[in-house]
C-alpha positions in Angstrom: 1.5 20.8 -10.9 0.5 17.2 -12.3 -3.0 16.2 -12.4 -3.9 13.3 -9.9 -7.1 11.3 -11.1 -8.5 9.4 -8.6 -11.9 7.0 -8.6 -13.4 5.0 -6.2 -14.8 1.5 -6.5 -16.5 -0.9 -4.2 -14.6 -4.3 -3.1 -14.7 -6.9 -0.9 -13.4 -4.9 2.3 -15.6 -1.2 1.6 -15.4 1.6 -1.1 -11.4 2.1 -2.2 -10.1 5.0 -4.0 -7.7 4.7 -6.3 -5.0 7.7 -7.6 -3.4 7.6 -11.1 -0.8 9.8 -12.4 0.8 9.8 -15.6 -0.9 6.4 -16.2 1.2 4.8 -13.0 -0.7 4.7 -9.6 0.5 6.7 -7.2 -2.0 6.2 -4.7 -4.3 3.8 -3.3 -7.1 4.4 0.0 -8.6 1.9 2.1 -12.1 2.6 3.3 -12.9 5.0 6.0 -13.8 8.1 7.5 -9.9 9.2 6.5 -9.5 8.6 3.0 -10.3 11.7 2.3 -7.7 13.8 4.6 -5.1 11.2 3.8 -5.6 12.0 -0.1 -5.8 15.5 0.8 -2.4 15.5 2.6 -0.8 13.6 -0.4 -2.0 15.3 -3.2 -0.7 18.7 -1.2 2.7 17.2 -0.4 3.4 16.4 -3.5 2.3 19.2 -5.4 -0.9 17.3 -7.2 -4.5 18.8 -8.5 -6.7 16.2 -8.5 -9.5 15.1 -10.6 -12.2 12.9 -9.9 -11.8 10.7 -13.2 -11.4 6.9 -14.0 -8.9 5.9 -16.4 -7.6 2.9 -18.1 -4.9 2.3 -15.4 -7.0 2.4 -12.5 -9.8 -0.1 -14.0 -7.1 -2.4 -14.8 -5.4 -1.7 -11.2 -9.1 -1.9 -9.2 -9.6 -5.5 -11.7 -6.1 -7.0 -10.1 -7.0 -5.4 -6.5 -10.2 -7.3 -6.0 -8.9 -10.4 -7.5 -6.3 -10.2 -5.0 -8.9 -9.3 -2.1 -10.8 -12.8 -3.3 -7.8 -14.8 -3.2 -7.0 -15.1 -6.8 -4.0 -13.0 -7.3 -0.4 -12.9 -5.7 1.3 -10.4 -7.3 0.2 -7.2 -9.7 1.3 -6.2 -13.0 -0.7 -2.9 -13.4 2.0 0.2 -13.5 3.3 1.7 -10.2 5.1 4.8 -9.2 6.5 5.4 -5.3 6.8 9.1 -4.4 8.5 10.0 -1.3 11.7 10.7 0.1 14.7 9.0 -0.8 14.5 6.9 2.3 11.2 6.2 2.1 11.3 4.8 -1.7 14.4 2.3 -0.2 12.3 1.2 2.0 9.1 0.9 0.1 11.0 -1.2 -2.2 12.3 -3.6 0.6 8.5 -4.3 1.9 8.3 -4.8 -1.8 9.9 -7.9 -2.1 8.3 -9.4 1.2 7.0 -12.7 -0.4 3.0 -13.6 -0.5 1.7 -15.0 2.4 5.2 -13.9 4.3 5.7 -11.6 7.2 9.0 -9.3 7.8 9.9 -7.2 11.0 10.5 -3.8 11.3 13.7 -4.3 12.4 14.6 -7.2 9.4 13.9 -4.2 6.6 15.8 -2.1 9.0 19.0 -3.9 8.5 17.8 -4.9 4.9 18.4 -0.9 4.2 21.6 -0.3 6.6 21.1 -1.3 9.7 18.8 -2.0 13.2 18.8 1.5 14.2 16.2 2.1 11.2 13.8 0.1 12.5 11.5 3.5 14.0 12.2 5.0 10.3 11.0 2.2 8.6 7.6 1.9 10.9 7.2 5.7 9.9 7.1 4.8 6.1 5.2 2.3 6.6 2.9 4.9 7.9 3.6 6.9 4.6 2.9 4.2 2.2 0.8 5.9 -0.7 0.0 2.4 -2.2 -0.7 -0.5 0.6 -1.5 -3.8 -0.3 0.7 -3.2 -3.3 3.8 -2.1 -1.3 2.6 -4.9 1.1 3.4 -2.7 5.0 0.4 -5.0 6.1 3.3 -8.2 5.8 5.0 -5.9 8.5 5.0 -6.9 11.8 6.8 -6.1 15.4 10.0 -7.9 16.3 7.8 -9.7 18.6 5.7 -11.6 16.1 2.9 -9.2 17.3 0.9 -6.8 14.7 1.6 -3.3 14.7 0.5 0.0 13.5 -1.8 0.3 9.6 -3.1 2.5 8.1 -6.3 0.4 7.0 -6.7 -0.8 11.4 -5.2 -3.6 12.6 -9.0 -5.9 11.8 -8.0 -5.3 8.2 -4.1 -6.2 8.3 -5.1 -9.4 10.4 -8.0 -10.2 7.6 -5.2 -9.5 4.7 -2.3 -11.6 6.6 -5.2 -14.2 6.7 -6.3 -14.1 3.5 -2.8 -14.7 2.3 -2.0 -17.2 4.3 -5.2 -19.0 3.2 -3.9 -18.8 -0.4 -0.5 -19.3 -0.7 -1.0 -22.4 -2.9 -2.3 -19.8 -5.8 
């Protein structure tokens, strides 16, 4: 079993947590009565013991989070490390490359990864995402323009889509 330290830290939208494994994060929370279970679920899944400890990598990680949460900061440099399926990873990795202050469809990263019949397979990653705002799900959106399922409520994906939009000049 690996060890999974996690810490939490205050930020502009509510105490996150952050997970850290072999110096990549693995894991990141948003605030809420379910951070807990959701951590709970991951660290089981995937086999992790976890440890309530801050490390180098996730003060540098919470530093570029924040920044990004007050508008200074597009993209993050801080180590990263996408455990799931097969699948999932692909299509992780296609959210990915969704541009700042950009929204993609389901359906789009569907045929990004092989086709429009993926679209209910991606919106179930999505749902999986261990590390939002970095693996940006909240940039995803329904074929209709309309906002969709996320993990952190649709108030918070509407104040994140916002908050990009208001800073795409960084």
């Amino acid at each position: 079993m690996d060890m999974l330290h996690v810490y939490y830290s205050p930020t502009k939208i509510g105490k996150m947590l952050m997970g850290e494994s072999n110096k990549k994060i693995v894991y990141i929370g948003f605030p809420g009565k379910e951070m807990i279970k959701k951590l709970s679920r991951f660290s089981q899944k995937n086999d992790f013991v976890i440890k309530l400890e801050n490390s180098e990598t996730i003060k540098r990680a919470f530093i570029e989070i924040k920044q990004y949460l007050e508008g200074k900061r597009k993209k993050f440099s801080f180590p990263v490390k996408l455990i799931g399926t097969e699948m999932q990873v692909k299509i992780w990795k296609a959210t990915y490359n969704i541009p700042f202050g950009k929204v993609s469809s389901y359906s789009e990263i569907a045929k990004k990864i092989g086709g429009g019949k993926y679209a209910r397979v991606v919106g179930n990653a999505m749902a999986e995402n261990p590390i939002p705002i970095v693996v940006p799900c909240h940039r995803v959106i329904g074929k209709d323009g309309g906002l969709k399922g996320f993990g952190g409520g649709l108030e918070l994906k509407r104040y994140l889509l916002e908050l990009e939009r208001e800073n795409t000049t960084l």
